[in-house]
PARO-755347 format. One record per residue (C-alpha): chain; residue number from 1; residue in one letter; x, y, z. Coordinates in Angstrom, 2 decimals. Layout:
residues N
  chain  resi  resn        X        Y        Z
      A   NUM     a        X        Y        Z
...
END
This chain:
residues 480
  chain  resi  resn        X        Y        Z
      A     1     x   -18.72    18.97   -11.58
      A     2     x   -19.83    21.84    -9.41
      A     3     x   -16.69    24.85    -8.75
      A     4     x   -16.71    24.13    -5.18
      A     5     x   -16.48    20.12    -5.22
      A     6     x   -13.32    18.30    -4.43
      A     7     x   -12.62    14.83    -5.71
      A     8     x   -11.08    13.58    -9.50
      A     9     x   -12.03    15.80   -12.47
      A    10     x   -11.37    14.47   -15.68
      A    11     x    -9.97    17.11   -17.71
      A    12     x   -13.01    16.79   -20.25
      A    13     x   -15.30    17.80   -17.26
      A    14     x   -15.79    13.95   -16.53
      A    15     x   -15.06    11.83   -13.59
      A    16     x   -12.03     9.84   -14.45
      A    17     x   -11.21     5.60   -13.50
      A    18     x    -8.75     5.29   -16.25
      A    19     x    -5.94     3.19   -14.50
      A    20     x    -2.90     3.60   -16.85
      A    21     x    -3.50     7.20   -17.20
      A    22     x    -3.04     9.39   -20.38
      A    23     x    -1.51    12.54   -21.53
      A    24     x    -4.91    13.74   -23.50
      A    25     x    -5.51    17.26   -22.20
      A    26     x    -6.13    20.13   -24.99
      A    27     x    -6.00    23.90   -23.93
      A    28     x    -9.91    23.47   -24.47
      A    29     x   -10.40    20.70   -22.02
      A    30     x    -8.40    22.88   -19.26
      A    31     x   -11.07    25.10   -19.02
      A    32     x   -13.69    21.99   -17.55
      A    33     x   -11.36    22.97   -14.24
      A    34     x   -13.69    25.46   -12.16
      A    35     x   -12.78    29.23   -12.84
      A    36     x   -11.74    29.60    -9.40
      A    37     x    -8.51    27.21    -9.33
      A    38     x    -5.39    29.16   -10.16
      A    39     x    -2.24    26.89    -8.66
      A    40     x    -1.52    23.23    -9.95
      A    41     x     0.33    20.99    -7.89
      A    42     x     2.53    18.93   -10.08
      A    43     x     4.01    16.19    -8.30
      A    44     x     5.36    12.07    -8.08
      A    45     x     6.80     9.93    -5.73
      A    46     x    10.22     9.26    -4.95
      A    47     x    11.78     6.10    -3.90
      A    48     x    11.02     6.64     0.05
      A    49     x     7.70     7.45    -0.81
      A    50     x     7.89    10.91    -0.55
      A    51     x     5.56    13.08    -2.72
      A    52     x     8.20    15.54    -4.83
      A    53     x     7.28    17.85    -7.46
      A    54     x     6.14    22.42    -7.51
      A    55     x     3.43    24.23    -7.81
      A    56     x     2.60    26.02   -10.98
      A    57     x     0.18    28.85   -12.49
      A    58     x    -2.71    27.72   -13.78
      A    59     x    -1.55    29.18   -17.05
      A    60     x     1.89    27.06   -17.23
      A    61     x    -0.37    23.76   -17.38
      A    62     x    -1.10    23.32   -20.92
      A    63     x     2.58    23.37   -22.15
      A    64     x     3.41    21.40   -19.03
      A    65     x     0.79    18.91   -20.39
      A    66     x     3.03    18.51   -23.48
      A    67     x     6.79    18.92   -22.28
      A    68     x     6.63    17.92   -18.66
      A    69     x     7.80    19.57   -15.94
      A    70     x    11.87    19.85   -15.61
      A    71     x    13.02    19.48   -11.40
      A    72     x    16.64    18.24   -10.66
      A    73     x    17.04    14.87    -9.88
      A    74     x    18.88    15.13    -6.49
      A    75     x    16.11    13.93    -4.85
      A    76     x    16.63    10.34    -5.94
      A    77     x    19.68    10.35    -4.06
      A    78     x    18.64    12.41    -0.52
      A    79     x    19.05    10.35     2.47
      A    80     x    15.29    10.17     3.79
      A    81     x    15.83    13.18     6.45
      A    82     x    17.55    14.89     3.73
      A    83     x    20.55    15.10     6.13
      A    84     x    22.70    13.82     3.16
      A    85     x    23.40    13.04    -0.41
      A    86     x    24.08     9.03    -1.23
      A    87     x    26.91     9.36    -3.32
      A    88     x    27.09     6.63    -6.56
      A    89     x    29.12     3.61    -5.93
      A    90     x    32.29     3.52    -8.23
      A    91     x    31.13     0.02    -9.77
      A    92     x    27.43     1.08    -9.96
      A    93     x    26.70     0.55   -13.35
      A    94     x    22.87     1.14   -14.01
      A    95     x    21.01     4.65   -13.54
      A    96     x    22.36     6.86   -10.61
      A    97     x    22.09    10.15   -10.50
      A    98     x    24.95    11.57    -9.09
      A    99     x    27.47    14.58    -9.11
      A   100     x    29.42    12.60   -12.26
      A   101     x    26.63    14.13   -14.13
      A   102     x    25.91    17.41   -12.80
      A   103     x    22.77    16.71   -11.35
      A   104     x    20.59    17.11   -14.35
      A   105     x    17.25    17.45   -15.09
      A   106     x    14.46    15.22   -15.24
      A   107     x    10.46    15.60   -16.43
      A   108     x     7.10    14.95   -14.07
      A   109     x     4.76    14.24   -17.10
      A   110     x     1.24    14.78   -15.47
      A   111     x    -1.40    11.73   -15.85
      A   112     x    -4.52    14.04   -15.94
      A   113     x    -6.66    11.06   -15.35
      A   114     x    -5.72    11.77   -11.70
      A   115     x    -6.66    15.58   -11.45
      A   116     x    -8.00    16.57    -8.53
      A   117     x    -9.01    19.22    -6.61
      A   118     x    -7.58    19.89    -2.78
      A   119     x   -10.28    20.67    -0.57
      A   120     x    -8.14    22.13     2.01
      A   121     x    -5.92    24.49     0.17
      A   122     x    -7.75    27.36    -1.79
      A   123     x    -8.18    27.04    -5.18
      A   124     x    -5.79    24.37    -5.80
      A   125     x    -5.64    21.32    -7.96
      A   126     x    -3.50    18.35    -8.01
      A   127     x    -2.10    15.83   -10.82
      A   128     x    -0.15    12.69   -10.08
      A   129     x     3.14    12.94   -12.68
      A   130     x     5.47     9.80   -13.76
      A   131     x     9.01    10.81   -14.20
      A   132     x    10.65    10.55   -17.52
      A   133     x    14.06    11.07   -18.64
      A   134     x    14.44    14.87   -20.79
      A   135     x    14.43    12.18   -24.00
      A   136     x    11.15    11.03   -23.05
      A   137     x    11.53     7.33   -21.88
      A   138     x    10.12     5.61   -19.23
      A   139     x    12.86     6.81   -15.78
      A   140     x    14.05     3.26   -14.75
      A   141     x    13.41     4.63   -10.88
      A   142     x    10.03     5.40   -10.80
      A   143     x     7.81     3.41    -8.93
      A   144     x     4.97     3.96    -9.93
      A   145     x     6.22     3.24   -13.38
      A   146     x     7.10     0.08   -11.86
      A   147     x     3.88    -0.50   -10.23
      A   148     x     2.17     0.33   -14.12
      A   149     x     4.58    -2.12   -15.59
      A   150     x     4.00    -4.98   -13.30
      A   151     x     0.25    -4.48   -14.03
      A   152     x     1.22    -4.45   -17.73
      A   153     x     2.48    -8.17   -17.81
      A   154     x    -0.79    -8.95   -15.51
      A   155     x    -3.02    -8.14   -18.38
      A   156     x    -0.67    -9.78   -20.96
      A   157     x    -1.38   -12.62   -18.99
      A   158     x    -5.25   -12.17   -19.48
      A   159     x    -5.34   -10.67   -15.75
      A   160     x    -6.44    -7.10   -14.28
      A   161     x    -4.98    -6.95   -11.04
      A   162     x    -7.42    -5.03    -8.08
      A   163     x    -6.00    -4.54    -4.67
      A   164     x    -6.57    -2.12    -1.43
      A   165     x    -4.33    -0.63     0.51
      A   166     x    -5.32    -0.52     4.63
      A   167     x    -3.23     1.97     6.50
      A   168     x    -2.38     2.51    10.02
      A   169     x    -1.17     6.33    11.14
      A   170     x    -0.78     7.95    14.60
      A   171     x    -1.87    11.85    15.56
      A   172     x     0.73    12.81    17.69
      A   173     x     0.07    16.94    19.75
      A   174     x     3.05    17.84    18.13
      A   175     x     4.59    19.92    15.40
      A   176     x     7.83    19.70    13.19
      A   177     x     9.63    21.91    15.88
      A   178     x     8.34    20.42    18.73
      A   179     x     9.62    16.66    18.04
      A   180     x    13.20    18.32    17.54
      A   181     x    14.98    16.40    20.03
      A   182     x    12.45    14.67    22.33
      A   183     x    13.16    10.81    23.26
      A   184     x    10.13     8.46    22.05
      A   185     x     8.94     8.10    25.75
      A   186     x     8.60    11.93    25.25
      A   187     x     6.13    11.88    22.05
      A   188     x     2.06    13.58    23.41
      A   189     x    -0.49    10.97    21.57
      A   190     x    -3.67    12.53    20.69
      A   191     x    -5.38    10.45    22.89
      A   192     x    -3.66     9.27    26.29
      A   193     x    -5.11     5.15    26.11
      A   194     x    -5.64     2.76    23.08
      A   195     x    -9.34     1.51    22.17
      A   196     x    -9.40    -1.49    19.67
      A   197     x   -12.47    -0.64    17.62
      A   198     x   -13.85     1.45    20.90
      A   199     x   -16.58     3.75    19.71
      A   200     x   -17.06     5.60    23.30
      A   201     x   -13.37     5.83    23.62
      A   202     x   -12.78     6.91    20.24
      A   203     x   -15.02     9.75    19.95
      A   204     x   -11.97    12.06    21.94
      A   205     x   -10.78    11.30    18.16
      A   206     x   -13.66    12.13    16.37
      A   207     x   -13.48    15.63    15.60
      A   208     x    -9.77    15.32    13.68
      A   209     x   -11.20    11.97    12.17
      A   210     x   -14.34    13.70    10.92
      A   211     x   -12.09    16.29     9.38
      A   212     x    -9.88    13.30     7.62
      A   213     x   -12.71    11.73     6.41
      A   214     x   -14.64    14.57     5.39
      A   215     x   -11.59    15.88     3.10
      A   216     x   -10.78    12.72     2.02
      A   217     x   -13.97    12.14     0.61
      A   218     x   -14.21    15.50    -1.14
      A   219     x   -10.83    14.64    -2.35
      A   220     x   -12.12    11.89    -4.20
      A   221     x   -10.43     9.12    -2.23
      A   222     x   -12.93     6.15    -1.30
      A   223     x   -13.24     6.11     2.05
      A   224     x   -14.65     2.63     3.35
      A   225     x   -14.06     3.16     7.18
      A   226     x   -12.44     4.43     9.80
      A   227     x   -11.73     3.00    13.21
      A   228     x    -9.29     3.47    16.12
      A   229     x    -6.42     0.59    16.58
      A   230     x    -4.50    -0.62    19.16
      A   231     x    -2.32     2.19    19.93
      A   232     x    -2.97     5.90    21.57
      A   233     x    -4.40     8.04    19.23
      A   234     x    -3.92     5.22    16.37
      A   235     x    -6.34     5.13    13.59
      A   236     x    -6.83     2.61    10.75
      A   237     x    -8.80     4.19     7.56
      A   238     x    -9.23     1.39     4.94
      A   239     x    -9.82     2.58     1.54
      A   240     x   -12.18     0.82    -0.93
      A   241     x   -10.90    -1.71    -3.92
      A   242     x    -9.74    -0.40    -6.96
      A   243     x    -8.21    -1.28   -10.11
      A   244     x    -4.61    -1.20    -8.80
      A   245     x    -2.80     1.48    -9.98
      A   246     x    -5.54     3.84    -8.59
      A   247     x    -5.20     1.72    -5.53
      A   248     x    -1.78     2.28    -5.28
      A   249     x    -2.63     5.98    -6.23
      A   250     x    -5.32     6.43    -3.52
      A   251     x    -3.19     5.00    -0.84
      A   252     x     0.09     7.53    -1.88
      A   253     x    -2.28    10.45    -1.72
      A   254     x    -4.44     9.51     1.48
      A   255     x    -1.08     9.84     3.48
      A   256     x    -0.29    12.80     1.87
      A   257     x    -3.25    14.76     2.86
      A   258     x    -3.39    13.25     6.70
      A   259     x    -0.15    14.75     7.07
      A   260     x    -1.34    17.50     5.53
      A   261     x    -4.82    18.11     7.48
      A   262     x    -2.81    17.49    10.39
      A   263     x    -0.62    20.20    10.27
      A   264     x    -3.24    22.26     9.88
      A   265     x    -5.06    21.40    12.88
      A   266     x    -1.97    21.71    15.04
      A   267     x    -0.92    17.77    15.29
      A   268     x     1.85    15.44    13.52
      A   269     x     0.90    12.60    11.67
      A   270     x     3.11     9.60    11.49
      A   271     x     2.73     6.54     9.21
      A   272     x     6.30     5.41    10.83
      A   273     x     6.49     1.83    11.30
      A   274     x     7.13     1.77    15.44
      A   275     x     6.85     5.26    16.76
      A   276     x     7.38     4.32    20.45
      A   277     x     8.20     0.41    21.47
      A   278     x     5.56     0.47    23.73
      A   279     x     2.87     1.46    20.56
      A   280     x     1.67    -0.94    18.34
      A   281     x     3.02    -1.04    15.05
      A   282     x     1.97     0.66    11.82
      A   283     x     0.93    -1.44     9.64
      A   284     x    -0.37    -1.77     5.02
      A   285     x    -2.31    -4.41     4.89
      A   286     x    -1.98    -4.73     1.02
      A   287     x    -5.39    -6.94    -0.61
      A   288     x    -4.91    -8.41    -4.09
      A   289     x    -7.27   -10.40    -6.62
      A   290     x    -7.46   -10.56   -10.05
      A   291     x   -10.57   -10.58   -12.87
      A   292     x   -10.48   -11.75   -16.50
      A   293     x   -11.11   -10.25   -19.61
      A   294     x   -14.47   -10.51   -19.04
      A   295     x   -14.36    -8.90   -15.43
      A   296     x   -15.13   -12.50   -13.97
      A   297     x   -13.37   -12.54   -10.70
      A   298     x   -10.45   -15.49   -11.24
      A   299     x    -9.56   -16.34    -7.33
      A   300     x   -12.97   -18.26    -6.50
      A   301     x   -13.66   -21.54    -7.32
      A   302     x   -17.07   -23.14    -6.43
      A   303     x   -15.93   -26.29    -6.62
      A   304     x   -12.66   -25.99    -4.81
      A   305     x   -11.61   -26.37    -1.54
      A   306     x   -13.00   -23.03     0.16
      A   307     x   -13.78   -21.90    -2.79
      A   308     x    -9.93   -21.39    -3.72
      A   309     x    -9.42   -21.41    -7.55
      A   310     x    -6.09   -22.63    -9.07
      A   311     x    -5.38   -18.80    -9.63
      A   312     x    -5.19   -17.85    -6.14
      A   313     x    -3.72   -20.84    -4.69
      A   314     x    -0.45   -20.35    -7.57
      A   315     x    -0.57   -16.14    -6.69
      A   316     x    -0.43   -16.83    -3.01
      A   317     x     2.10   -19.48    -3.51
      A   318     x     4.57   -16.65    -5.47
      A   319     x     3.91   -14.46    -2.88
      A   320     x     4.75   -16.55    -0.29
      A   321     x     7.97   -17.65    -2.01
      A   322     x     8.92   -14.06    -2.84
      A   323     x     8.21   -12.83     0.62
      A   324     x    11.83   -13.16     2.21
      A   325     x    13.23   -11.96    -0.83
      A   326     x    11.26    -8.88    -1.32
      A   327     x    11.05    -8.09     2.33
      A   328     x    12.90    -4.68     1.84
      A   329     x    10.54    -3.48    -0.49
      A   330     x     7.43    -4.04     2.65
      A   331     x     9.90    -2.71     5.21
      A   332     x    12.35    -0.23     3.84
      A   333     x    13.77     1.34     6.96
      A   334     x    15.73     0.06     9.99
      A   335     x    12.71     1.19    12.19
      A   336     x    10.27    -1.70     9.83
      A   337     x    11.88    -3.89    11.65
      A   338     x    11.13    -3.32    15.43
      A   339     x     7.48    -3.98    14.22
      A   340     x     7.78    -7.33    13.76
      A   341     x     7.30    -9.55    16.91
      A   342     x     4.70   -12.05    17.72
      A   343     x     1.26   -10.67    18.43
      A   344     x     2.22    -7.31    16.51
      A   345     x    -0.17    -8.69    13.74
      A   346     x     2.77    -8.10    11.60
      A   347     x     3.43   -11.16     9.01
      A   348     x     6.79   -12.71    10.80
      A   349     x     6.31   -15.75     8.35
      A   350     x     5.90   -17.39     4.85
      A   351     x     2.83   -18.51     5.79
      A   352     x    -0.96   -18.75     4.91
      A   353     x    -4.19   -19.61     6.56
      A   354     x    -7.71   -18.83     5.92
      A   355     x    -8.31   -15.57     7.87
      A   356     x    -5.60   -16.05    10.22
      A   357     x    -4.62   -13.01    11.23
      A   358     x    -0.97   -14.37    12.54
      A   359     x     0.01   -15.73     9.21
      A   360     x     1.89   -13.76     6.67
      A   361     x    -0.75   -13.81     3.87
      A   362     x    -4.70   -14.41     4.84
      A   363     x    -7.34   -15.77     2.83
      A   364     x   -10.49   -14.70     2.94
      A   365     x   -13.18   -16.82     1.19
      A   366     x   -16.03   -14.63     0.65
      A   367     x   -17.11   -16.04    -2.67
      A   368     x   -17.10   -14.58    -6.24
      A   369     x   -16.66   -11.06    -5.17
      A   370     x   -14.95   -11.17    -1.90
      A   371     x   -12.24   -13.90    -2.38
      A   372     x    -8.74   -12.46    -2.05
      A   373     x    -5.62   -12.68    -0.10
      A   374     x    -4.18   -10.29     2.08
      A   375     x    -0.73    -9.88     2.57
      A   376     x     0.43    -8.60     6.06
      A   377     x     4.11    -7.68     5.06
      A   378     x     4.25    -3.93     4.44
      A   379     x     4.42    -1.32     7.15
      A   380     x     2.67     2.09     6.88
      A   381     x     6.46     3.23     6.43
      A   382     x     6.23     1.15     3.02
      A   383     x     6.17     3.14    -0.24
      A   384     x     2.55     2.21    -1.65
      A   385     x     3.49     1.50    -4.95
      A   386     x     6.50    -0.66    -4.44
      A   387     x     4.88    -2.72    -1.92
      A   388     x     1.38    -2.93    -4.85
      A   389     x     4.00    -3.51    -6.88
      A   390     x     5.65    -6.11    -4.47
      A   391     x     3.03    -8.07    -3.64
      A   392     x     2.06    -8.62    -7.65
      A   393     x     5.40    -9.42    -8.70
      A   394     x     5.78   -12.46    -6.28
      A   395     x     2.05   -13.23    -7.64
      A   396     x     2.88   -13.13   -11.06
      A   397     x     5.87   -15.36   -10.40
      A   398     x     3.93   -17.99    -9.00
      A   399     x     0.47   -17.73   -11.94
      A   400     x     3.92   -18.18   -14.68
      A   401     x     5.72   -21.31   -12.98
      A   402     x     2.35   -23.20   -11.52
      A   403     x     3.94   -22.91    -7.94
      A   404     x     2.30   -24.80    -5.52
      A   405     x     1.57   -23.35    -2.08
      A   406     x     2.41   -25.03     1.34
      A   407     x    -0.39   -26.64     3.22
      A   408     x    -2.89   -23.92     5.05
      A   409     x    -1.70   -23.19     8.32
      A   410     x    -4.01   -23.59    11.25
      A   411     x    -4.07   -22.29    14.66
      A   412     x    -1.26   -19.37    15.94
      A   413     x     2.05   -18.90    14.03
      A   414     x     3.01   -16.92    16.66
      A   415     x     3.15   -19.38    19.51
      A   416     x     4.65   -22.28    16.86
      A   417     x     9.13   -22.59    16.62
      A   418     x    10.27   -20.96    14.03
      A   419     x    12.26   -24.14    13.29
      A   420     x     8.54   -25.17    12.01
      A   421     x     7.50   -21.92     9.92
      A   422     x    10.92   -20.55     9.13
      A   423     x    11.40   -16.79     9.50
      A   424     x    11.36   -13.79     7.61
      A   425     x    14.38   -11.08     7.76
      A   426     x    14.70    -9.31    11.00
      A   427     x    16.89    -6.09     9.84
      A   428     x    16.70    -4.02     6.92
      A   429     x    20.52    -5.26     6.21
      A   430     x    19.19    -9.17     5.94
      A   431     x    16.47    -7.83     3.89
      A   432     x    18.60    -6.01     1.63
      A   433     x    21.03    -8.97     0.56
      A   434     x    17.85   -11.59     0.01
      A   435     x    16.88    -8.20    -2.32
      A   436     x    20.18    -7.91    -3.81
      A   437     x    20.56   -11.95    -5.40
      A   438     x    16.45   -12.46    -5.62
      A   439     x    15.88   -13.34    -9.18
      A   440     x    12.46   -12.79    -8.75
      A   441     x    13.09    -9.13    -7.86
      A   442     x    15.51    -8.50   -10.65
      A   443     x    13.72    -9.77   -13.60
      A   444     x    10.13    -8.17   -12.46
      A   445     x    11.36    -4.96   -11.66
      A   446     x    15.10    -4.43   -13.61
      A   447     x    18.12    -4.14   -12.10
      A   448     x    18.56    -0.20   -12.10
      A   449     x    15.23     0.13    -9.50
      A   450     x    16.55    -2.73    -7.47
      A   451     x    20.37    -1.68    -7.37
      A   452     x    19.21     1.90    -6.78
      A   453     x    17.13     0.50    -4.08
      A   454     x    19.71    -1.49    -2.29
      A   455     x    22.11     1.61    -2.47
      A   456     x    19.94     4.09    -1.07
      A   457     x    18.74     1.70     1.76
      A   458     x    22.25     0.68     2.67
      A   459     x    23.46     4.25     3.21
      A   460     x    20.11     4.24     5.59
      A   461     x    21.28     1.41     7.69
      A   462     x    24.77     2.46     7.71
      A   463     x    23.78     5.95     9.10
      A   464     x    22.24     4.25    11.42
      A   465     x    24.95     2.15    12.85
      A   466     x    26.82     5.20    12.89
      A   467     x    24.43     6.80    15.62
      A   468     x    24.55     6.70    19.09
      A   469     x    21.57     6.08    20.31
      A   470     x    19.28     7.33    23.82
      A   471     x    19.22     3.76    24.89
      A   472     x    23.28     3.31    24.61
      A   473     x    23.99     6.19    26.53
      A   474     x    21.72     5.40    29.59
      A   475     x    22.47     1.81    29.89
      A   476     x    26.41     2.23    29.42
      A   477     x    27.58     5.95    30.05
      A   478     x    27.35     5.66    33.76
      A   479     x    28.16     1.90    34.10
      A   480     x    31.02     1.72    31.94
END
């Protein structure tokens, strides 16, 4: 690869698509990297989502390679503001790191299957790292070590799961300072009105969106297409299918660099669930299906109804049982949850339909190569990995027991009684205690990740109810 391109450089001058990721690189293979790149970027993602990790000399990589990189592990415990610690309940008895231990160290361990270079900062490269305790092992709170994992029983099972993420982000004319304090109402949209798919209208957008794309690309991220959504200055860039780790992988570093090439052209980019109540939500659109050992797609079914093999039907049968219970996962923050009312698009239900855009998981039956489901849980607020990860488990759980979906739906969920499609959680504290007793979530992912999760999220919502909000103080201060 050329010194000046962007995109994913194996370390033996190659392009990479290994999935699992390996820890291969020899001193000689370090110098396939073009001459010019002097800083790595070493980094992984916490439980919010949150990329964490430094930036190292060039020359530090090779024994990074082979120990890891040490950082402190208070950053499993930060409040997502960073406002706060969570401190570790006094019956928690799974991995928690907490004062009780000093804060000690942990090791990013970089995956050089995902180097890559950053086209926007000089002479930079990046690695995606998974987090291991100083021993070595596997850190019970990593989710992308959960996301690996779930794939792992997937191919045990004779599967190779492929997904794509679809994410929805605003450009907002502001900056980190300029936010500081201003009500929602307040918040500057890059572009006044919304333009559903609106070419003319969206080319006020274009220049920033050319810039995104542009980067992106050079990045190595595959761009599919971009269009504007339903809100002001709303975009939705859809990334192409992928095995799905690099899926999950492509998704976690796409948001990273819009926020990045953002801030560099002077604007905030928000992947928030609900940034205003009058803005359509953001949503992840997460797309799964599954190929053999022989890279045979598994979901389609000539002679089935729609084409719907036996495979799908039981995976989007799991899902739809697991939905409730691993709603916390799709929505992790009090904020998910003001995105889910009817016409938001937003999956309010367990349900399914063949591309029904109202239902919680649609089909689309495009034959061999383009059957899949698409589950409409996850907000853009949703850590990729754990809602890949999400999504899988509940599919795995119904390929195991044989479950057997409900009938399709027809028509609009939205305009049907809930007493008729039931309803998913509609706070981040009902979504937490389906979480907290869903054996589904406890035997795919462990119970340290889950009763990590469950902590960390509670100590969200109760910050929350401990703020006083704009809205209480103008419709009671005066009146009461």
């Amino acid at each position: 690869m050329s010194s000046g391109a962007g995109g994913t450089v194996g370390l033996d001058g190659t392009t990479s698509t290994a999935s699992a990721g390996e820890h291969t690189a020899t001193l000689a293979q370090l110098g396939k990297l073009p001459d010019e790149i002097d800083t790595i970027v070493l980094g992984g993602v916490d439980t919010h989502g949150v990329l964490r990790g430094k930036r190292v000399p060039r020359s530090q990589l090779e024994r990074l390679l082979g120990h890891g990189l040490p950082l402190c592990d208070v950053f499993w415990v930060m409040h997502i503001d960073e406002s706060a610690l969570v401190p570790r309940p006094a019956d928690f008895q799974g991995t928690f790191p907490t004062e009780l231990t000093g804060y000690p160290d942990i090791l990013a361990k970089p995956d050089t299957s995902t180097c890559k270079i950053v086209p926007w900062h000089p002479r930079t490269a990046l690695m995606l790292c998974d987090w291991h305790e100083l021993d070595g092992s596997a850190y019970a709170l990593d989710p992308r070590g959960a996301l690996k994992s779930m794939i792992g029983r997937s191919l045990e099972l004779g599967y190779e799961p492929y997904c794509a993420l679809e994410l929805e982000f605003y450009l907002l004319r502001e900056d980190s300072a300029s936010v500081l304090g201003k009500l929602p109402s307040q918040l500057t949209p890059l572009t006044e009105r919304p333009s559903t798919y609106g070419l003319v209208a969206a080319s006020g957008q274009e220049p920033i969106g050319r810039v995104i794309r542009d980067l992106s690309l050079e990045f190595g991220l595959p761009i599919e297409a971009c269009n504007p959504e339903t809100g002001p200055g709303q975009f939705e860039i859809t990334l192409e299918y992928r095995p799905a780790l690099q899926a999950a992988d492509d998704a976690f570093l796409f948001k990273t660099a819009v926020k990045e090439i953002a801030a560099q052209h002077g604007l905030l980019a928000t992947f928030m669930a609900k940034p205003r109540a009058d803005w359509a939500g953001n949503s992840c659109h997460v797309h799964f299906s599954m190929r053999d050992g022989d890279d045979q797609p598994v979901f389609y079914d000539a002679s089935a109804q729609h084409g719907l093999s036996s495979v799908l039907r039981h995976f989007a049968a799991g899902s739809l049982e697991a939905m409730a219970e691993l709603s916390a996962l799709f929505a992790p923050t009090v904020n998910s949850y003001r995105r889910f009312v009817p016409y938001s698009w937003a999956a309010t239900t367990a349900t399914w339909g063949i591309d029904n855009r109202s239902t919680g998981i649609r089909v689309i039956a495009e034959g061999p190569n383009g059957t899949r489901i698409e589950h409409r849980r996850a907000g853009g607020d949703a850590n990729p990995y754990l809602a890949a990860a999400g999504v899988l488990a509940g599919g795995l759980h119904g390929i195991v027991n044989a479950v057997e979906p409900p009938p399709l739906f027809e028509g609009d969920v939205y305009a049907t009684d809930t007493a008729v499609v039931g309803e998913l959680p509609t706070t981040l504290d009902g979504a937490l205690d389906q979480l907290a007793t869903s054996a589904i979530a406890r035997e795919r992912f462990g119970d340290n990740l889950i009763d990590h999760f469950i902590e960390l999220k509670r100590a969200e919502a109760e910050a929350y109810r401990q703020t006083v909000t704009d809205w209480e103080v103008r419709r009671y201060l005066e009146a009461l």
